[in-house]
N, C-alpha and C positions, 0 to 999 in steps of 0.2 A: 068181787067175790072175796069174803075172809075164809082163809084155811086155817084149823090148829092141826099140826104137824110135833108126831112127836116119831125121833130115829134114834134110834137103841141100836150101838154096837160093840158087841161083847169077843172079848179075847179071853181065847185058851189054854193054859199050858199044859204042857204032860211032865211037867216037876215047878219048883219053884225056882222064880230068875228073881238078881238081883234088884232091876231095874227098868222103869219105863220112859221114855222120854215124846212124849207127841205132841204134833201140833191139828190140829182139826178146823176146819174150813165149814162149820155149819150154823152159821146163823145166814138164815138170809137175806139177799143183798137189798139194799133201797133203790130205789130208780129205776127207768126203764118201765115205767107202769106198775110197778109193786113198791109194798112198804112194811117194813117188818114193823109192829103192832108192839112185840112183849122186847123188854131188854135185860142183858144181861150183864155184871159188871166182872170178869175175870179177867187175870192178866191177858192182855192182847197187845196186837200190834195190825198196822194195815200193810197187806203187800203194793207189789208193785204193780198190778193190777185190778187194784181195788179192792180186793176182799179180805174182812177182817179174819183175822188168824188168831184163837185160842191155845196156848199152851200153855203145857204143865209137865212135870216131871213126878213119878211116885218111885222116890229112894228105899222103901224098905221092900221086905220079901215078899214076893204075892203069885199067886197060880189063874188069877182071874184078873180083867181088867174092865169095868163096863162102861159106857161113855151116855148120856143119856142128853138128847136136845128138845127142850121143846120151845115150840114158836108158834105164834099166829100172825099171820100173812095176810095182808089186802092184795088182789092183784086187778088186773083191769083200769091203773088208774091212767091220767094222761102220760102221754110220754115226756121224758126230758125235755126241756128249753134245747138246751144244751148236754147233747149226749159224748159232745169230746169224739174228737179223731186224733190225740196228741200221739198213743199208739199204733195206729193200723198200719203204717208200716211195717210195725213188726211182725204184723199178722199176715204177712206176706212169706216169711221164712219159711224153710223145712227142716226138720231135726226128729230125728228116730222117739216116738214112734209112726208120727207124719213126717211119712217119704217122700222123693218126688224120686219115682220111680217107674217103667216104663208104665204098667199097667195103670198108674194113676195119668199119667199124662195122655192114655188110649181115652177113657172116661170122659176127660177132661175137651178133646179134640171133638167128642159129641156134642158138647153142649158150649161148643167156642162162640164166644163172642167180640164184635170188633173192637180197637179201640176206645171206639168214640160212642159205645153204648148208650143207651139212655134211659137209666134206673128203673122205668118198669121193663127194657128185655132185662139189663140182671136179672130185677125178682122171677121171670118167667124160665130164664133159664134155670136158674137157681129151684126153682118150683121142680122145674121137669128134672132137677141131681135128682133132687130129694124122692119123687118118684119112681126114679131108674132104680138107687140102693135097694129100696124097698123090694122093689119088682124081683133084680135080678139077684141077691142075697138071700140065702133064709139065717131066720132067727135061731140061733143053736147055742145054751149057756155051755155046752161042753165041751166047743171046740179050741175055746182061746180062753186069754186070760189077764189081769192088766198089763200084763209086758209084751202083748201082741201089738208088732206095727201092723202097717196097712198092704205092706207087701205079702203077709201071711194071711190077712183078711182075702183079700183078697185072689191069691191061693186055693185057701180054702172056700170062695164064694160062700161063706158065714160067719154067722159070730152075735154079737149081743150090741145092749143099745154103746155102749161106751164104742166100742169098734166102727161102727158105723157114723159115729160124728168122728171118730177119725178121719173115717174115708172123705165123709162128708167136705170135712176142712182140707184138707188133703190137696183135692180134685177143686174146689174152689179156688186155695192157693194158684192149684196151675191153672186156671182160667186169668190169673187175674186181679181178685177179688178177694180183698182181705176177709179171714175167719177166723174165728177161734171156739176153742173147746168149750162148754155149758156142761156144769154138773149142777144137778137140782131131782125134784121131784115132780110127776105130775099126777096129781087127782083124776079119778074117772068119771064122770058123769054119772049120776043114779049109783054111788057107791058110798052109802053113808059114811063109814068107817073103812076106808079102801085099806088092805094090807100089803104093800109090794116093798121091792127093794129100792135105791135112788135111783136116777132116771138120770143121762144124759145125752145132749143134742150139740147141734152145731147155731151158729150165730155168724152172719155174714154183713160187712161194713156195705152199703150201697149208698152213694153221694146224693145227700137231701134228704136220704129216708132214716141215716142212723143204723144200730145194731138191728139185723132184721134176723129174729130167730125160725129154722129150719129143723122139723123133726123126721127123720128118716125109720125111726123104728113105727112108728105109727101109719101112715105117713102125715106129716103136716106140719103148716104155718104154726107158730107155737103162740099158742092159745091162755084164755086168763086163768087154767087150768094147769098151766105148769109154770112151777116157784123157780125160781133162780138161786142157787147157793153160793158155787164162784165159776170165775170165768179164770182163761189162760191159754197158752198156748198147746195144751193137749192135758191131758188127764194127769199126767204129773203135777201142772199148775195147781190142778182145782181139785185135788183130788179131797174129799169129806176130811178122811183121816189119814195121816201117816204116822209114823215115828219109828225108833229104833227099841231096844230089849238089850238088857246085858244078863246071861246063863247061856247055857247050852242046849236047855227044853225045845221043844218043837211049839209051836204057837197055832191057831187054828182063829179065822173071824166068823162069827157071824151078825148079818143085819138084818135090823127089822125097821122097814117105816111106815107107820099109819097116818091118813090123811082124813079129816073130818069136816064137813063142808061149815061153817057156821051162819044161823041166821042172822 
């Protein structure tokens, strides 16, 4: 499947600040069965986890900031040779805003598995997290926000797709079972010109089979329908955009991503 992808996010202020300093996370990533198509040459660099990182700085006065990506994506294609386990180690860790907390290790004690597993129970287990999330959460944009951990997800039994590949990774970690965070986009089927915000899921290490991606907001195995941006160890890794401002204005985001299927 080729996607053009185009995500527009636009900052606003309520006076004029000095200064903007960001780095943006949105070209998407090669490998893993996809392949980014269009290229771009601005200063970059690679993180520590693979995915390339855009920044820039705008030193003069301004009230508006717009960021605009566009890309065309192949996805479906074979997977890596060599998809690298040199990390999943670290994909064992927990750090705020993936806790290990009682509630996650309650989850977790559902869907245990033994040592000496054998890579199709992971994916079955793993199937039946993704499941449960789904089942026992509802989707609510107005409850959390990106600085919710999984203990407040939780909590609150809702929250959005970011939240839930928290949990996701979370409750894998205490299985066992290295994961990490997935911010991207996905396409909907029969939606020519689909208009939604980015999308993110979880991605779980299972031995032989590689990164094996997990959608909890949907539910599902993650399909040639959803693009990869960056990975990492929770949404701070992979987040599209961040950066800092120097004024004292109030600042406001908003995002737009449109997906187009092409023939």
């Amino acid at each position: 499947m080729r996607l053009r992808i185009v995500h527009s996010t636009r900052y606003r202020y309520s006076g004029p600040i000095a200064e903007s300093v960001m780095e943006v996370r949105l070209k998407p990533m090669d490998g893993a069965g996809q392949r980014l198509s269009s290229r771009i040459k601005p200063r970059t660099y690679m993180d520590g986890y693979g995915n390339t990182v855009h920044y820039f700085n705008l030193s003069r006065p301004h009230s508006m900031l717009s960021i605009v990506s566009r890309s065309v994506v192949e996805t479906g294609l074979s997977e890596d040779d060599d998809p690298g386990e040199e990390l999943v180690q670290d994909f064992l860790r927990f750090r705020s805003p993936v806790k290990d907390v009682e509630g996650v290790r309650e989850i977790a004690h559902l869907h245990a598995l033994p040592d000496d597993a054998p890579p199709e129970a992971i994916e079955r287990a793993l199937e039946a997290l993704t499941q449960y999330i789904h089942r026992e959460f509802v989707y609510d944009r107005s409850v959390t926000n990106v600085y919710s951990a999984v203990d407040e997800v939780l909590e609150l039994k809702a929250g959005v797709c970011q939240d839930f590949a928290h949990l996701f990774v979370a409750v894998a970690r205490s299985m066992g079972v290295p994961a990490r965070y997935v911010s991207g986009y996905i396409h909907l089927p029969g939606d020519r010109g689909a208009t939604t915000a980015s999308h993110a899921w979880g991605e779980a290490w299972v031995r032989g089979r590689g990164w094996l991606g997990y959608d909890a907001t949907r539910p599902v195995r993650t399909t040639d329908h959803h693009v990869r941006l960056a990975v990492g160890r929770d949404y701070s890794d992979a987040a599209p955009t961040r950066g800092v401002y120097v004024g004292s204005a109030l600042g406001s985001m908003q995002v737009r991503v449109r997906t187009r299927e092409l023939q």
